[in-house]
C-alpha positions in Angstrom: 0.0 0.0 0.0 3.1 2.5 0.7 4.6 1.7 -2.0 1.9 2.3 -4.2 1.3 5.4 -3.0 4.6 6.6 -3.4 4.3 5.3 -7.1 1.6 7.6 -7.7 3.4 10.5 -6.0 6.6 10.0 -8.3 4.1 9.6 -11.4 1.8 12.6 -10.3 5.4 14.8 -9.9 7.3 13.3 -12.8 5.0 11.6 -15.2 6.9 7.9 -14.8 8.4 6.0 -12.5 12.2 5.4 -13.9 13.3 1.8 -12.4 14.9 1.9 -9.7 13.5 5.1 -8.4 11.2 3.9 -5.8 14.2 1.7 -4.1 16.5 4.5 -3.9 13.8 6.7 -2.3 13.5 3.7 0.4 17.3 4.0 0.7 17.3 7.4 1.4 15.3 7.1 4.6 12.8 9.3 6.2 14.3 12.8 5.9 14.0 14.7 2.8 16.5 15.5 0.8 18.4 18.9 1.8 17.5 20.6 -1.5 14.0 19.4 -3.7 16.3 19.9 -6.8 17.9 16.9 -5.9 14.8 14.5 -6.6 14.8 16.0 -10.2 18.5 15.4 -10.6 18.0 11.4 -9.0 14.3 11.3 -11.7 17.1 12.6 -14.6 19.6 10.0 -13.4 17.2 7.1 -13.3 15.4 7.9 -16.3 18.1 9.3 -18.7 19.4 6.6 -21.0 22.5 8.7 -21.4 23.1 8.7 -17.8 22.8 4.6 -17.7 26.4 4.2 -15.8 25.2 6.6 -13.3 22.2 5.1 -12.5 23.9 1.6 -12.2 26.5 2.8 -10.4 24.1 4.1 -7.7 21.8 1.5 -7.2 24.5 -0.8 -7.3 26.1 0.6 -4.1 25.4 -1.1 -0.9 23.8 0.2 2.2 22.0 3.6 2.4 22.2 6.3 0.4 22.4 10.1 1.2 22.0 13.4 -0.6 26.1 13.0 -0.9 26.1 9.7 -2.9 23.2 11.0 -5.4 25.5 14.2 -5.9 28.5 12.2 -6.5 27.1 10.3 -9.1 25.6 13.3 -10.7 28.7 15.5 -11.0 31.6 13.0 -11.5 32.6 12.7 -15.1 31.4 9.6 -16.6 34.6 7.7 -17.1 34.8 7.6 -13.3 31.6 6.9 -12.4 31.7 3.6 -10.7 32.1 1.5 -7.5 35.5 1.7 -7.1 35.8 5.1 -7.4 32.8 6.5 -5.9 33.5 4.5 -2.2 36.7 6.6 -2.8 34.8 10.0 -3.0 34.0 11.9 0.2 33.0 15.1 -0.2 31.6 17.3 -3.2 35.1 19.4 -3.3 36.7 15.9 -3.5 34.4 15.3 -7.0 36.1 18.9 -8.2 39.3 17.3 -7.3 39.0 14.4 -9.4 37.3 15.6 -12.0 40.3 18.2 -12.5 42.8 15.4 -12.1 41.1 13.4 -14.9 41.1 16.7 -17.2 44.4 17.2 -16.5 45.3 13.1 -17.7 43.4 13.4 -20.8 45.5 17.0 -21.6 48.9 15.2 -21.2 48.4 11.7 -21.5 48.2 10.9 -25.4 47.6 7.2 -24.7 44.5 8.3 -22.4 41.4 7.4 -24.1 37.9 7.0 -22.2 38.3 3.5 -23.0 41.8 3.0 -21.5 41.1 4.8 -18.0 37.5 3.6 -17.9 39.1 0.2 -18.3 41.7 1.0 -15.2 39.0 2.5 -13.8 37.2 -0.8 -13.3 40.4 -2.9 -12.5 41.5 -0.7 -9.1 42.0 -2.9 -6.4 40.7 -2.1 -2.9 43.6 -0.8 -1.5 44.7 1.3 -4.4 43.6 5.0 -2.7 42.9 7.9 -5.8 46.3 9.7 -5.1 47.8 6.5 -6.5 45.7 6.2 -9.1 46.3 9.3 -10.8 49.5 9.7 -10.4 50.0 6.0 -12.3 48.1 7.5 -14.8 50.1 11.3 -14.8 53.4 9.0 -15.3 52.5 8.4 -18.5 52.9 12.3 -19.3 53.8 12.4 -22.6 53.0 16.1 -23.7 53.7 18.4 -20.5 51.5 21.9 -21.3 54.9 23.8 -20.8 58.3 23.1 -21.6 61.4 25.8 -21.4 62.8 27.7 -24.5 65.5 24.6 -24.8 66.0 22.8 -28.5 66.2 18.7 -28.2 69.5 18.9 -29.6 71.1 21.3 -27.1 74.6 19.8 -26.5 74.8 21.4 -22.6 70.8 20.4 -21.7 68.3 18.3 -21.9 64.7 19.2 -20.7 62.4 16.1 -19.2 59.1 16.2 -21.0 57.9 13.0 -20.0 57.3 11.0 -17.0 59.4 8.0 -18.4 62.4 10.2 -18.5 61.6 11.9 -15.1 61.6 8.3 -13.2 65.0 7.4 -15.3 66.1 10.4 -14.2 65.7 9.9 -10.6 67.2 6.3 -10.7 70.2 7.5 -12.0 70.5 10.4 -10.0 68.8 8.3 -6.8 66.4 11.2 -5.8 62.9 11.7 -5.8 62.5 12.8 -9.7 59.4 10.6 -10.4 57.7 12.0 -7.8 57.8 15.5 -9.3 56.1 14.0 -12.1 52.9 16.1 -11.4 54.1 19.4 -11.0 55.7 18.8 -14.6 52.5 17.6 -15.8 50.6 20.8 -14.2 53.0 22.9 -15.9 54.3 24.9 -12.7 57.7 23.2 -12.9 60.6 22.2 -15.4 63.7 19.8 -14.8 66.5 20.1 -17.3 69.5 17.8 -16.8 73.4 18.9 -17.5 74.8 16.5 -19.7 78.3 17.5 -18.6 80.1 15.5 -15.7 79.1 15.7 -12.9 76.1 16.2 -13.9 73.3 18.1 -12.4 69.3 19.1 -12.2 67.8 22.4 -12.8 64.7 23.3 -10.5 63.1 26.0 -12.9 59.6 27.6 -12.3 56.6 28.3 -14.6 55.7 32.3 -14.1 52.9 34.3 -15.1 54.1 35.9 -18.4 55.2 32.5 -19.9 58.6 31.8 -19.2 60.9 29.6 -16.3 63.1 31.0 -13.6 65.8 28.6 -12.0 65.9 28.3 -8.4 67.6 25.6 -7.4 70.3 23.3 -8.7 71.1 19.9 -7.4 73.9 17.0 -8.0 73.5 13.2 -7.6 70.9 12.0 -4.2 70.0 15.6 -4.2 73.5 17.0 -3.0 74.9 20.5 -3.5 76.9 21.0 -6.2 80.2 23.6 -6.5 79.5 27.2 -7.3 81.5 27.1 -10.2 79.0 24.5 -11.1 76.1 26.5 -10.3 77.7 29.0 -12.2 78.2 27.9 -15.1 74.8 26.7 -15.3 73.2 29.4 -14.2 74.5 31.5 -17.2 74.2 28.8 -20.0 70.7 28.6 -19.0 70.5 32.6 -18.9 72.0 32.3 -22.5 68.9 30.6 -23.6 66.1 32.6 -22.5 66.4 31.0 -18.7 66.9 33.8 -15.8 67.5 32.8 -12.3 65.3 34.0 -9.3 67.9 36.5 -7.3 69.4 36.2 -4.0 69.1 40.1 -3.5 71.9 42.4 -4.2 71.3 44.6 -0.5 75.1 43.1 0.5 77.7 41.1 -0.6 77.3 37.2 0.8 73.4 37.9 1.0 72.7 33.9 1.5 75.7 33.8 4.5 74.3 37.1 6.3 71.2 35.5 6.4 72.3 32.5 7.7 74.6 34.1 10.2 71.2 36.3 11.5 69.0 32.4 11.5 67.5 32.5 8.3 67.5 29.3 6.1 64.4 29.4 3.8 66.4 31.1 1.5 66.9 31.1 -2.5 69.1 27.6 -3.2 73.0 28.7 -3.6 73.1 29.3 -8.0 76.6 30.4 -7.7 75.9 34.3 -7.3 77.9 35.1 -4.1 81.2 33.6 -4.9 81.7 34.4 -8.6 84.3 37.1 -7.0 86.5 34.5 -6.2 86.1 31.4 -8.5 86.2 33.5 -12.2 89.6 31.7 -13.0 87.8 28.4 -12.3 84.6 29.2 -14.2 86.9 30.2 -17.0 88.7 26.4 -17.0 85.6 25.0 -16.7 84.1 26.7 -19.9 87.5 26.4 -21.9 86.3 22.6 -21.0 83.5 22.2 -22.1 84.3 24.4 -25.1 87.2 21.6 -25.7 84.5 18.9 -25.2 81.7 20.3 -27.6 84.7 20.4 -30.5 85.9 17.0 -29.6 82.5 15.5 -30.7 
């Protein structure tokens, strides 16, 4: 008798009663929805043929259901909508999240099709948490949405454009490189190796009016490298469109006054504040590598 009734008070409102419709309503308990929107949005869902995952998704899900669950389902792009990702969602700002992550795959991820993700999509395994699956996914970065003014030929650089070469790149220089894969991926950051020995890695920084700033440099297991080094780096990269974020100029040894006076957080050391007393090396080191680049 209840359920009948109901029935006619879903036809009298919506015209039909989608299947499923009057078991979700039993699922969602007593209390009303927050907003009455939200019974239109469950009717579209239900009855939608378009919106078919959705609607299996949700009444596939075990135990109640809330207002949360029927907005989840609603606002999650279709090529995540299902079990294993929606017992993974939490909180509307966590659908933004993930919708954003899954733009940002298909924008530089050629080999990410709707097929291909909706396919991983259904192969997560319980223990798998989102972070990890999106990153897996961002590792396969193959067309980063900014890259720095450097040619693929360059005989002093090479710039990492994909997350292959990031995670070689950290085996060989045993440091956390693959894990940097995202902030290549959203474009804020660069990493462009120094195919000279020692070697070394450029930290450079996506600004505002389109180009990269260096800010730090680093050697093998993320050590410091000389200041001859950093110099020499520093300016080849200047050379090719590449400025580096300043110390400050208020006093000579800026970095060591401000260590001396407890300040750390400071720009990384790019060779500014000993140039004074290393120009004879620099100049050996670029007669060097001048020799080098003739040799081959």
């Amino acid at each position: 008798m209840v359920t009948s009734r109901a029935r006619d008070i879903v036809r009298a409102a919506f015209g039909r009663v989608p299947d499923g419709f009057l078991g979700i309503l039993r699922r969602l308990g007593d209390s009303p929805l927050p907003d009455p929107a939200q019974y239109w949005t469950l009717y579209e869902t239900l009855s939608n043929r378009e919106h078919r995952y959705r609607a299996r998704a949700l009444m596939q899900r075990s135990g109640p259901i809330s207002a949360k669950h029927v907005e989840i389902v609603h606002r999650l792009d279709p090529v995540l909508v299902h079990l294993n990702i929606l017992d993974r969602i939490h909180s509307v700002d966590h659908i933004e999240s993930a919708n954003a992550a899954l733009a940002l795959i298909r924008r530089v991820v050629s080999t990410a099709s709707d097929q291909a993700i909706r396919q991983s999509v259904e192969h997560l395994q319980p223990k798998t948490d989102l972070a990890t699956f999106f990153t897996r996914w961002l590792s396969k970065m193959d067309q980063p949405p900014a890259v720095p003014p450097i040619p693929k030929n360059d005989p002093d650089f090479a710039v990492l454009t994909t997350g292959e070469a990031m995670i070689a790149l950290g085996r060989r220089y045993q440091n956390c490189a693959a894990q940097q894969v995202p902030l290549v991926a959203t474009g804020s950051h660069a990493y462009v190796e120094w195919l000279h020995e020692p070697g070394a890695i450029a930290d450079c920084r996506y600004t505002t009016d389109g180009r990269f700033v260096l800010v730090d440099i680093f050697v093998h297991r993320n050590g410091r490298p000389s200041p001859a080094l950093c110099a020499t780096v520093r300016r080849k990269l200047a050379a090719r469109g590449i400025p580096a974020l300043s110390p400050g100029d208020g006093c000579p040894r800026v970095r060591d006054v401000l260590h001396l006076l407890g300040l750390w957080d400071t720009v990384g050391d790019l060779g500014f504040e000993h140039e004074a007393d290393m120009e004879e090396g620099l100049a050996a080191l670029e007669a060097e590598l001048s020799e080098t680049v003739r040799a081959a």
